[in-house]
LUMLONU-221144 format. One record per atom (N, C-alpha, C): x, y, z. Coordinates in steps of 0.02 Angstrom, whole numbers, plus 32768, in hexadecimal, padded with zeros to 4 digits. Each point is the difference from the previous one (the first is absolute). Layout:
BEGIN
XYZ;...
# end
This chain:
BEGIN
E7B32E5EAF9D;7FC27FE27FE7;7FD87FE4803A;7FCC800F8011;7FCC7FF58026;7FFB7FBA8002;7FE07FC5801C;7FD77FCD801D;7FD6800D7FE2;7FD87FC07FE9;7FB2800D7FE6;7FC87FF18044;7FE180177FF7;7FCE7FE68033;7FD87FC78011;7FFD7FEA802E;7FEA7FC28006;7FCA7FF98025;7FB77FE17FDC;7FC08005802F;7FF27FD08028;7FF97FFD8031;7FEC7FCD802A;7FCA80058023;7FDB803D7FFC;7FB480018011;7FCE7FCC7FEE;7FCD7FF4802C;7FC77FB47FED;7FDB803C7FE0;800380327FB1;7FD880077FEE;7FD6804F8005;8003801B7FDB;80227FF27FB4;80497FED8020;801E7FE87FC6;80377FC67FFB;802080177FCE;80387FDB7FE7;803480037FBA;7FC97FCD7FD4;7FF2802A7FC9;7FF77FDF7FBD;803D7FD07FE4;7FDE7FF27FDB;802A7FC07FD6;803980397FCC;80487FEA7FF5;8019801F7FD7;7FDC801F7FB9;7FED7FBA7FF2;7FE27FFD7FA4;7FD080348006;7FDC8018803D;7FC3803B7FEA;801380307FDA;803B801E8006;800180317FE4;80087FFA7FAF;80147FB97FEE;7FF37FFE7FC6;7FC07FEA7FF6;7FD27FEC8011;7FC47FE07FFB;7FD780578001;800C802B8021;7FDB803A7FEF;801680317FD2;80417FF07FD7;800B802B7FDC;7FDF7FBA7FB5;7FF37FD38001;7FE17FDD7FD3;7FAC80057FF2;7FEC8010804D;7FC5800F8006;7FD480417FE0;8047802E7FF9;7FFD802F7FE3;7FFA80057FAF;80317FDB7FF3;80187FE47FB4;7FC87FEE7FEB;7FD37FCC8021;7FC67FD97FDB;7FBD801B8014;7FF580478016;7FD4802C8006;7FD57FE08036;801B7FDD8030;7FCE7FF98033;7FE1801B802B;802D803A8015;7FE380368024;7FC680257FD7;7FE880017FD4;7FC3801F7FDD;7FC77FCD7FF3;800F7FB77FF7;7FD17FEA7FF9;7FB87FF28021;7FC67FFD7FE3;7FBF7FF4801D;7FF57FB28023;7FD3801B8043;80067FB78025;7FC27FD47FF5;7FEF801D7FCA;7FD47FD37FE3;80157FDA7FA7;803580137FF9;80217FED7FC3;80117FC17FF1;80237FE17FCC;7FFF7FCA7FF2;80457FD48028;8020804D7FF9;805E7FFF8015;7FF97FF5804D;7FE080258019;7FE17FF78053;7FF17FC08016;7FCF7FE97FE0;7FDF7FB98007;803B7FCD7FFE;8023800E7FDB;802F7FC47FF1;803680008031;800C80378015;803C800A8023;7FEF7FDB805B;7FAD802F800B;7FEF7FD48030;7FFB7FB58010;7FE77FF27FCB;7FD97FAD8002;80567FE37FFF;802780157FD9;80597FF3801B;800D7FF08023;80028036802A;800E8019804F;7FD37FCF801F;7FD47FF1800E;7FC87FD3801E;802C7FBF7FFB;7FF480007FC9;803C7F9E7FF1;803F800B802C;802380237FF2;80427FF6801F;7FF1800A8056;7FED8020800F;7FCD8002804A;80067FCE801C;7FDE7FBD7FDB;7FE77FD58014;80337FBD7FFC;803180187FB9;80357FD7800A;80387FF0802C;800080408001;80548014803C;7FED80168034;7FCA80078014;7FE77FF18044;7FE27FCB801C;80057FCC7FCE;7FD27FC68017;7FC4800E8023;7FCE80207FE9;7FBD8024800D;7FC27FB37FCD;7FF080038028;7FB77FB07FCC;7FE5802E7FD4;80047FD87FC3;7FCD7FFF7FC0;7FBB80328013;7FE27FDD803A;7FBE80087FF9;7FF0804B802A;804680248017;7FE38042802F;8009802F7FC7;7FEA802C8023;7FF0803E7FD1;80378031802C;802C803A7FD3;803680237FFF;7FD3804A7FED;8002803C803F;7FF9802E7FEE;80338047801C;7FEA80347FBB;804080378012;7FE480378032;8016800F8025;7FE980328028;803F804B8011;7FE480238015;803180498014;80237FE2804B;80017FD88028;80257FFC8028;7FE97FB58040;802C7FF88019;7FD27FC3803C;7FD980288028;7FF7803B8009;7FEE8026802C;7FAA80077FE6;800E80017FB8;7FC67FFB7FE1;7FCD7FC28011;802B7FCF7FF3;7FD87FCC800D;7FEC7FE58039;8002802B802F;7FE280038057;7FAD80067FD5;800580377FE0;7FBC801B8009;7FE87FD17FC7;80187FEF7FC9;7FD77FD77FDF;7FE57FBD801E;80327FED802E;7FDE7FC58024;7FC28015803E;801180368019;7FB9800E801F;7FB480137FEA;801F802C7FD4;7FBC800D7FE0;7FDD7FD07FC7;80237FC67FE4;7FF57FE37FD4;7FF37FA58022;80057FFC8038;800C7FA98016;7FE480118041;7FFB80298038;7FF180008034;7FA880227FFD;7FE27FD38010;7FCA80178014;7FDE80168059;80347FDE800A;7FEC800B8064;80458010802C;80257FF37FEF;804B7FED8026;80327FE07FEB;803B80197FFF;80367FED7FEF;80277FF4805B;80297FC17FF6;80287FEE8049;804880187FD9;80238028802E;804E7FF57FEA;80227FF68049;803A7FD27FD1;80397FDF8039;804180257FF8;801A801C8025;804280317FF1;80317FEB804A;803C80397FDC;80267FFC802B;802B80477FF7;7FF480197FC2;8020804F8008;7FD8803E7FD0;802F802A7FFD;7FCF80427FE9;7FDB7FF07FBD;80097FCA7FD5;7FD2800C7FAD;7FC97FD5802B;7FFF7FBE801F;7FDA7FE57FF5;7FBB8027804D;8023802D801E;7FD6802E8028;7FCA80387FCF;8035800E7FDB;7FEA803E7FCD;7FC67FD47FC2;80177FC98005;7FC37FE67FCD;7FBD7FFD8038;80147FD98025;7FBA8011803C;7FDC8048800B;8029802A8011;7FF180387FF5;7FD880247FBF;800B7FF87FCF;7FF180087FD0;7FB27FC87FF3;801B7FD58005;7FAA7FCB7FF0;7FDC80248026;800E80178039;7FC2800D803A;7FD0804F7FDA;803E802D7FE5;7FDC80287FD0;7FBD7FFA7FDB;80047FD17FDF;7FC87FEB7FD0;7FCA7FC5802A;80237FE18019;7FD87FC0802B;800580018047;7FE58026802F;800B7FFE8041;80167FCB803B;7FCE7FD97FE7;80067FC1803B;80307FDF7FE7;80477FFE7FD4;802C7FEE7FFA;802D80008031;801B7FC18007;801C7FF58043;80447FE0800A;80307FF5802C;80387FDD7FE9;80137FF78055;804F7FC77FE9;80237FE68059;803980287FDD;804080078018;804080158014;80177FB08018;80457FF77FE2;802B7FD58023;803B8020800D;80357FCA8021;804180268003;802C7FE27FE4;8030802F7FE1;802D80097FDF;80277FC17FF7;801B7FF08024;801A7FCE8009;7FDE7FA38013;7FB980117FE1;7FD37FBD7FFB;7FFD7FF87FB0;7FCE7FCA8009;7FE87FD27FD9;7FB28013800E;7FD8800E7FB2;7FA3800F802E;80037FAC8015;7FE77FF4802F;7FD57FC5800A;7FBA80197FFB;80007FC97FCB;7FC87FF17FDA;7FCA7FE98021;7FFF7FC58028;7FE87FE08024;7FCC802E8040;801A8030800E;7FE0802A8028;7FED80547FFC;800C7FFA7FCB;7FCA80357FBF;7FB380098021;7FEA801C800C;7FB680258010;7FEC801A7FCF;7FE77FD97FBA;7FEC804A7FD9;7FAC7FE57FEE;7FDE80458003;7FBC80147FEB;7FE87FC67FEB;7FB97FD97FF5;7FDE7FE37FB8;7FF7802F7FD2;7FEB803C8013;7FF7801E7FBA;8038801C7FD1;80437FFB800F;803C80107FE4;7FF47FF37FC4;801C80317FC0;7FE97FE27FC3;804180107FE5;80548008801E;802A800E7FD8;802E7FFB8065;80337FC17FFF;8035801F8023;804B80157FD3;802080418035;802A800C7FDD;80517FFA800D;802C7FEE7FF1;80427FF48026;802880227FCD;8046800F8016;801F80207FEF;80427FC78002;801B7FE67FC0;80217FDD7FFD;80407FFB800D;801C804F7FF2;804280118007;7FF680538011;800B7FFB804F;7FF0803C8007;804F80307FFF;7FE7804B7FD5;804880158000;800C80248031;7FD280088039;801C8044801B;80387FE5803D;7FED7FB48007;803D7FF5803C;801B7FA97FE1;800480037FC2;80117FBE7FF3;7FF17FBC8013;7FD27FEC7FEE;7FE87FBE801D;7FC57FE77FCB;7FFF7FB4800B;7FD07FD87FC8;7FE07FDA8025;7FBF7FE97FCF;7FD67FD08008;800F7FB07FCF;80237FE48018;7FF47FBD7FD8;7FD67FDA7FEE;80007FEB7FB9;7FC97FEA7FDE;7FDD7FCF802C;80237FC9802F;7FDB7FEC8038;7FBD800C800E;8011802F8015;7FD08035802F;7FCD80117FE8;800D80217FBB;7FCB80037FC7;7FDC7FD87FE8;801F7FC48007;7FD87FC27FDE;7FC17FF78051;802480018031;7FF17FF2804B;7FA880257FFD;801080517FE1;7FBF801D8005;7FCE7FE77FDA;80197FF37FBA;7FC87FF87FD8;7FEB7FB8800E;80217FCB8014;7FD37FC0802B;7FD480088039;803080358025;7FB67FFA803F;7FB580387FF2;8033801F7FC6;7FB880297FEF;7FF5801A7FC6;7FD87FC37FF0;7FE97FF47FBC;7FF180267FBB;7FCD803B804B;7FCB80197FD1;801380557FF2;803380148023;7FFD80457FEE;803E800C7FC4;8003801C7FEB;803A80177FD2;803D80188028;80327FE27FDC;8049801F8012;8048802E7FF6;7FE8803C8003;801780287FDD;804E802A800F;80367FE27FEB;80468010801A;8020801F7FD0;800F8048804E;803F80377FD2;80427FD87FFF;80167FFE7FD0;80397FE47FE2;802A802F7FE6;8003802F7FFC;801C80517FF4;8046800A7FEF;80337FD9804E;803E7FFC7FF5;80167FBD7FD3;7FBC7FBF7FFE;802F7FBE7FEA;7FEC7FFF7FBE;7FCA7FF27FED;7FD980097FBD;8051800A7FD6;80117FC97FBA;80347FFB7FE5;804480048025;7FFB7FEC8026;80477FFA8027;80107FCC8026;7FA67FF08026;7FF87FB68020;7FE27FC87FDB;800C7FB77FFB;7FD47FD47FD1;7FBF80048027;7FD980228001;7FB77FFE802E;7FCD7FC97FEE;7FEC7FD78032;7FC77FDB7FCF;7FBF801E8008;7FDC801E7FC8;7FD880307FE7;7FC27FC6801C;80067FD87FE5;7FBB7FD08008;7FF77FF78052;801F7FFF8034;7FEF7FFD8032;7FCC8052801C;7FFF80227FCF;7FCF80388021;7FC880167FCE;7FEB80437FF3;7FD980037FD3;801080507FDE;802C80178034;7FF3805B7FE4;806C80058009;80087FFD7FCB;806780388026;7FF480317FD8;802880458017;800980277FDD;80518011800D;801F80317FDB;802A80228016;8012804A7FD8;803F8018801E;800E80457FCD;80487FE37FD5;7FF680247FB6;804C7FE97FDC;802F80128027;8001804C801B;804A80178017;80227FE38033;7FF17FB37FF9;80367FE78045;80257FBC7FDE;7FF27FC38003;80057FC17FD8;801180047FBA;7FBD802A7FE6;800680097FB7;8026801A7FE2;803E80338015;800E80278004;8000801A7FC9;7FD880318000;7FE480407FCF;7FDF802D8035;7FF7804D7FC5;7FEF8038801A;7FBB7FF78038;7FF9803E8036;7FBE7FE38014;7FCB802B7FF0;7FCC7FE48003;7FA280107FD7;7FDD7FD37FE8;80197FB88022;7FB47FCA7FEC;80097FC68022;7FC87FEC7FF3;80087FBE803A;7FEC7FD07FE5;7FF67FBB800C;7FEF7FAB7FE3;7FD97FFC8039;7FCC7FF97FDD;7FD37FCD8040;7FE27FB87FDA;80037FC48011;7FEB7FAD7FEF;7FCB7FF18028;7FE67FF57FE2;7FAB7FDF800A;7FF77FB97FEC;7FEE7FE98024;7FE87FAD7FEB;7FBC7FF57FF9;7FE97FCE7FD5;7FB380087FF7;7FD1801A8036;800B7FCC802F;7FD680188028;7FDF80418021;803480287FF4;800B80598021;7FDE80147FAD;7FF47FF47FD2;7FDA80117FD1;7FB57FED8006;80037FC28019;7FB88014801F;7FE080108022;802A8010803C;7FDB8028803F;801980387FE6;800A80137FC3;800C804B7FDF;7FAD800F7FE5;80097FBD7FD7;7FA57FF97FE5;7FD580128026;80057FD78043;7FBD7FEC8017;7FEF804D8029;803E801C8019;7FFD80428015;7FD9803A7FD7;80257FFF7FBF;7FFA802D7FCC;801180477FEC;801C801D8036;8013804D801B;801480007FBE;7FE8804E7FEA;801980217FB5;800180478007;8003800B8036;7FF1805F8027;804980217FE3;803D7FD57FF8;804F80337FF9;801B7FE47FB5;801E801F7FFC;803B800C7FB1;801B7FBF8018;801C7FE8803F;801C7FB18014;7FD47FDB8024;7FC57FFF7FE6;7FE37FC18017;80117FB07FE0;80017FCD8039;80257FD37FDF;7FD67FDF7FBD;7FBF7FEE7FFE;7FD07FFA7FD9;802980207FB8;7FDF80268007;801D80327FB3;80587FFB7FFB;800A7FF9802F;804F7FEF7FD4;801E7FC37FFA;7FC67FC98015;80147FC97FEA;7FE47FEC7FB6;7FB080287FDB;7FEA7FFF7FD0;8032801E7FDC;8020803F800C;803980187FD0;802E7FD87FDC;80277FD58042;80397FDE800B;7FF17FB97FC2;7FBE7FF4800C;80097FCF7FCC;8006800C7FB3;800A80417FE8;800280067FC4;80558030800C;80297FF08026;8037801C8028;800680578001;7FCA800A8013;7FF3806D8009;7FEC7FF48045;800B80328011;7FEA802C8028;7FCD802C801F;7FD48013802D;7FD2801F8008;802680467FF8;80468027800F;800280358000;803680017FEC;8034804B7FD8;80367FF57FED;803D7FEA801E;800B7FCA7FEF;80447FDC8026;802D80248015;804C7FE68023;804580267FFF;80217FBB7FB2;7FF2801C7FB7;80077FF07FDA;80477FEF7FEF;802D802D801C;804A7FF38001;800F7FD48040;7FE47FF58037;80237FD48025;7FEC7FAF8004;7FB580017FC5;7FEB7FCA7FFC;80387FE87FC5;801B802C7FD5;801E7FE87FC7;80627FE88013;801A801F803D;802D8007801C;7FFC7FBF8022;7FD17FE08021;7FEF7FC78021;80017FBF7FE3;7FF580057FBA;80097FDA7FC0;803D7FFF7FE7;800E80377FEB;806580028006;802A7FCE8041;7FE2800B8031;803F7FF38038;7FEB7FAE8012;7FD77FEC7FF6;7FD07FB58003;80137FE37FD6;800E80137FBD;80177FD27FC7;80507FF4800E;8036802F801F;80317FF27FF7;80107FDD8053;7FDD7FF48040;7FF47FE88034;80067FB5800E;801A7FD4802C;7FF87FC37FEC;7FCD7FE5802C;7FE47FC38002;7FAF7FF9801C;801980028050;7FC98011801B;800B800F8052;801E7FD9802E;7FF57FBA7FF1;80287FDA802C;80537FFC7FF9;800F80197FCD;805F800B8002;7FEC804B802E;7FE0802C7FEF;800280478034;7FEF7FEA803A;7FF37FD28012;7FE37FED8042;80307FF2802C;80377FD37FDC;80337FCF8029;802E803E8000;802B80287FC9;80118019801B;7FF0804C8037;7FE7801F7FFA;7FC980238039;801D7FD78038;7FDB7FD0800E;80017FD3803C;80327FF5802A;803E7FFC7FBD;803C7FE48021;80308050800C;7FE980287FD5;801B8047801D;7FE3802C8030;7FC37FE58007;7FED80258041;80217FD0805E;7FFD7FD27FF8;801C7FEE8027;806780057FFF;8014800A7FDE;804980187FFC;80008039802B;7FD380207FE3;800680608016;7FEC7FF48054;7FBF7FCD800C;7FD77FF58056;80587FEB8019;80347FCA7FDF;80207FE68023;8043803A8011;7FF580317FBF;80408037800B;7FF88039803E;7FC880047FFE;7FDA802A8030;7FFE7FF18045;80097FBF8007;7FFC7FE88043;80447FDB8019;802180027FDB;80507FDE8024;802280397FDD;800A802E7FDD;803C800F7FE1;7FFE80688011;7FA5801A800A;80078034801A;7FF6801A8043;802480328015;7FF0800F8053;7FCC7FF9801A;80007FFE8040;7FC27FC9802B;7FDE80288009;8012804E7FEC;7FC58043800F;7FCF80047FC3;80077FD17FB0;7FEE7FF17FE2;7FDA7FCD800F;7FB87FEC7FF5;7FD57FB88022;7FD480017FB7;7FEB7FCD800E;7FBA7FE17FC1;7FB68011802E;7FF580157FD0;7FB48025802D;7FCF7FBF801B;80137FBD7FC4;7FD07FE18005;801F7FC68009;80007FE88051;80117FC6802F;800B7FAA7FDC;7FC97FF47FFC;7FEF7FCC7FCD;800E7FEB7FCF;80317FD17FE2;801680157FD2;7FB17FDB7FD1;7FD87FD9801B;7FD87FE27FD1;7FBD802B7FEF;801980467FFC;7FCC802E7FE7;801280377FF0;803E7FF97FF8;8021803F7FD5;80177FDF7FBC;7FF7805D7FED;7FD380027FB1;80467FF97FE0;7FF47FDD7FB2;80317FF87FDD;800F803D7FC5;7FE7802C8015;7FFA80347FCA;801680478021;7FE68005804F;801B8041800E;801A7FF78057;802580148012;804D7FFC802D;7FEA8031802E;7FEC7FE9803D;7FF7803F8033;802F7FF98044;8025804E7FF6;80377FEC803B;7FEB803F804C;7FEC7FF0801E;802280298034;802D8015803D;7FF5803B800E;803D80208022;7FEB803C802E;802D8012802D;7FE28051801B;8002802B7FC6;7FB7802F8008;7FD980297FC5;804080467FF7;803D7FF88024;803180227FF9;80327FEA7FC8;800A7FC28004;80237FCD7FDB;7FE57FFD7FBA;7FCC7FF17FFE;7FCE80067FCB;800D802A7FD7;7FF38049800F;800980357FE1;805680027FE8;802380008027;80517FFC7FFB;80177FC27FB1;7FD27FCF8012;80167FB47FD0;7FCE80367FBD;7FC9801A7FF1;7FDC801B7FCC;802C803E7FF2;801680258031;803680447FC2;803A7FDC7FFB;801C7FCE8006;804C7FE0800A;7FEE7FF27FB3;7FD37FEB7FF2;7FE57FB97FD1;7FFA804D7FB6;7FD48031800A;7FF080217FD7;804080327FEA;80417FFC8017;8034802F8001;80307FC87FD8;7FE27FBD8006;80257FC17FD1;7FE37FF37FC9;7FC780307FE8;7FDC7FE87FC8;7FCB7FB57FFA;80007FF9803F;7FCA7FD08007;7FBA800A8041;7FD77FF07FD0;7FBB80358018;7FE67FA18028;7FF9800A804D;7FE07FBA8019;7FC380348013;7FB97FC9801C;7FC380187FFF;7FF680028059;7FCC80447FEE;7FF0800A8057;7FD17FD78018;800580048046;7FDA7FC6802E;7FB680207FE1;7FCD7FE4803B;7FC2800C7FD0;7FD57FD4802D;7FBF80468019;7FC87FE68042;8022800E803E;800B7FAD8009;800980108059;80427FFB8008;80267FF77FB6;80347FFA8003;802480337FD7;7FE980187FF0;801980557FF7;805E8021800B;80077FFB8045;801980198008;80477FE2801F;7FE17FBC8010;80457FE88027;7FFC7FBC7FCC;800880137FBA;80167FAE7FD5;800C803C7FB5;80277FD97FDF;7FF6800C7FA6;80007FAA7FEA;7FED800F7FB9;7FE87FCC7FD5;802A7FF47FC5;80217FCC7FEB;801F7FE57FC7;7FD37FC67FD4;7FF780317FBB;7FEA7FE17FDE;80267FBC7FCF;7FE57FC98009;7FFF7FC27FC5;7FE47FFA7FDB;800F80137FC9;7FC380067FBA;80317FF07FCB;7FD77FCF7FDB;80317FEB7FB9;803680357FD4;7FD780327FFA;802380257FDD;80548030801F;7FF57FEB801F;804D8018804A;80187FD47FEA;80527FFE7FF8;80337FC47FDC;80347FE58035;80247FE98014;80237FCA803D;8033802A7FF0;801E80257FD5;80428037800C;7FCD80348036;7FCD800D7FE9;800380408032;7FEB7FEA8046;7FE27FCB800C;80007FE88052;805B7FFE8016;80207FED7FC4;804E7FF48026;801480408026;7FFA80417FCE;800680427FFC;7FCD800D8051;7FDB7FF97FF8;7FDE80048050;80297FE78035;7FFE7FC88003;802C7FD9802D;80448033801F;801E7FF37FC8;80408031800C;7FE4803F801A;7FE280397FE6;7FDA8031802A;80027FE6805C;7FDB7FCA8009;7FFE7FF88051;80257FE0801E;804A7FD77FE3;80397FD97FF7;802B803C8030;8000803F7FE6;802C80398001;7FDA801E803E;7FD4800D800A;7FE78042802F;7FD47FD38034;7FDC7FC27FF9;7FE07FF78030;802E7FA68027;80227FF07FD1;80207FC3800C;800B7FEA805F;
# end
């Protein structure tokens, strides 16, 4: 009898056990056919919206919308909030690729680079007056590392006036985030949430509704305007992913509120930083120096890009799939995902994996 497989990719990720009953129910109660303008729709959303806001500790007063992916919501925030320039602050390949991408639609969009192993200082930030959206990347996955709410709070004091708009991609339900310190998170389900992937959460706080207003852009199927008029009667400007909004509602109701997912997260990602660094071979390293900016959600180790490859078929011949490096780190790191839905037997089951062959 075979091993089952074990995912440890940041994403797509392992779903939650219960999905598979949650989609054969979904089935049962004809959700896959229903209209997303229906009564059954409406209800299921405006649901989903509440629990959103409960078990993520998300404020009353922001607004919760569904989107096809975080990738999506690059462009809804450009074309819908930026009228001159967007600043982004990065440190690896998404929050490059969102720069990249803004500059598409908005040219004079502009951004700094830090390193890896910092902290942005805030304090010596150069950005534009006319900035009308900076962007940070909260938990970046491609080389593991975070922004603490600190920092976040740090930006939006010294600068007041532009909007703050953070990919939250890997933490979004997995980290207690405080939502009110910014104005825009989004993320994708298939990591935290763990469910299938094809949609994304993006949170808006008043304010980003009115520089939605005052903007007005209504040119796309996702302009934020029109799908915030939707949103208040809980529809949609275009047809939803109707089963993963309804799957999201399933796995939220039986979830406990974020701050128990928080602590433990917290306290298992640092187990795994501490197994990693005293207990496997020294040709094994943590990509990311610091420990006060590595991410609590995804695990970046590297090694010679020989090793690498050797630790990824070792790993896939054991039935456990770990995730490839990624950008500049490509080739000489892989990635271990921390996401709620992964259970503390199968990190043990890992362990032992590098206990045996890399010890």
């Amino acid at each position: 009898m075979s091993l089952p497989s074990l995912n440890f990719y940041p994403g797509p990720s392992k779903v939650y056990d219960q999905v598979k009953d949650y989609l054969a129910l979904a089935f049962e109660e004809g959700i896959l056919g229903i209209q997303h303008r229906s009564e059954k729709f409406v209800e299921i959303s405006k649901n989903t919206v509440a629990l959103l806001k409960k078990k993520l500790n998300i404020p009353q007063d922001y607004y919760v919308f569904f989107t096809s992916s975080a990738t999506e919501c690059w462009e809804i925030i450009t074309q819908s909030l930026v009228k001159q320039l967007s600043f982004h602050v990065y440190n690896g390949a998404f929050g490059q690729k969102w720069l990249e991408y803004a500059r598409k639609l908005q040219p004079n969009s502009t951004g700094i680079a830090f390193d890896l192993n910092a902290e942005i200082n805030v304090n010596e930030l150069n950005i534009p007056a006319q900035t009308d959206v900076i962007c940070i990347t909260q938990n970046e996955t491609s080389n593991g590392t975070q922004i603490k709410e600190n920092n976040i709070l740090n930006l939006l004091n010294r600068f007041p006036d532009p909007l703050i708009a953070v990919d939250a991609t890997s933490s979004m339900a997995g980290i207690n985030l405080k939502y009110i310190k910014a104005d825009i998170w989004y993320a994708s389900v298939q990591k935290c949430f763990g469910l299938p992937a094809g949609m994304g959460i993006m949170v808006c706080s008043p304010r980003t509704i009115i520089r939605a207003k005052q903007l007005n852009e209504r040119r796309h199927y996702n302009s934020l305007v029109p799908m915030y008029e939707k949103m208040l009667n809980f529809q949609t400007t275009h047809t939803p992913n109707v089963l993963n909004i309804y799957l999201l509602n399933k796995v939220l109701e039986q979830r406990p509120l974020i701050k128990v997912i928080d602590k433990d997260l917290v306290q298992r990602a640092q187990q795994l930083y501490d197994f990693f660094q005293e207990q496997v071979t020294s040709n094994l390293t943590l990509l990311v120096e610091n420990p006060d900016v590595r991410s609590h959600t995804v695990l970046a180790i590297k090694a010679d890009p020989k090793l690498v490859e050797e630790v990824k078929r070792n790993a896939t011949r054991h039935n456990l799939t770990l995730g490839n490096g990624y950008g500049a780190w490509a080739k000489n790191s892989f990635r271990v995902a921390n996401f709620p839905a992964i259970n503390d037997e199968e990190y043990e089951i890992l362990k032992e994996f590098f206990l045996k062959y890399y010890a």
